[in-house]
Steps between C-alpha positions, in 0.01 A plus 500: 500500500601862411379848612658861341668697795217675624240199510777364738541779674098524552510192649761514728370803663221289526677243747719743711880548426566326825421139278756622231841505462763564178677685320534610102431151341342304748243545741359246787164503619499328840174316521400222750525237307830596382678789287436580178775646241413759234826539261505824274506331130493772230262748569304300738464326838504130501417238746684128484243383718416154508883462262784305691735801462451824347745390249244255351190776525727739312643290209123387476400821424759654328703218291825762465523493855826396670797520725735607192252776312444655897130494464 
């Protein structure tokens, strides 16, 4: 699942900045039945929820992706 900037943003004001953490590229939701990761992919905000690793969410949706392009 992907949301532009600001749907993510809406939403995370939603649940309280004291359930997020992050920085630039990724961002953690902290829910109760564990975190959630939303990487920055492009121009939008991308979740590798239920994905083994965010590696496998990303080169899922984004076939270029890898450790040697940096994306």
């Amino acid at each position: 699942m992907c949301l532009p900037t600001e749907a993510l943003a809406a939403f995370l004001n939603i649940l309280g900045m004291a359930f997020v953490t992050g920085d630039a590229h990724v961002i953690t939701v902290h829910a109760t039945s564990g975190d959630v990761q939303w990487h920055y992919v492009v121009n939008e905000w991308c979740t590798g929820a239920p994905h083994a690793t965010p590696a496998s969410f990303l080169a899922q949706i984004d076939p270029e992706y890898g450790t040697e392009t940096g994306r």
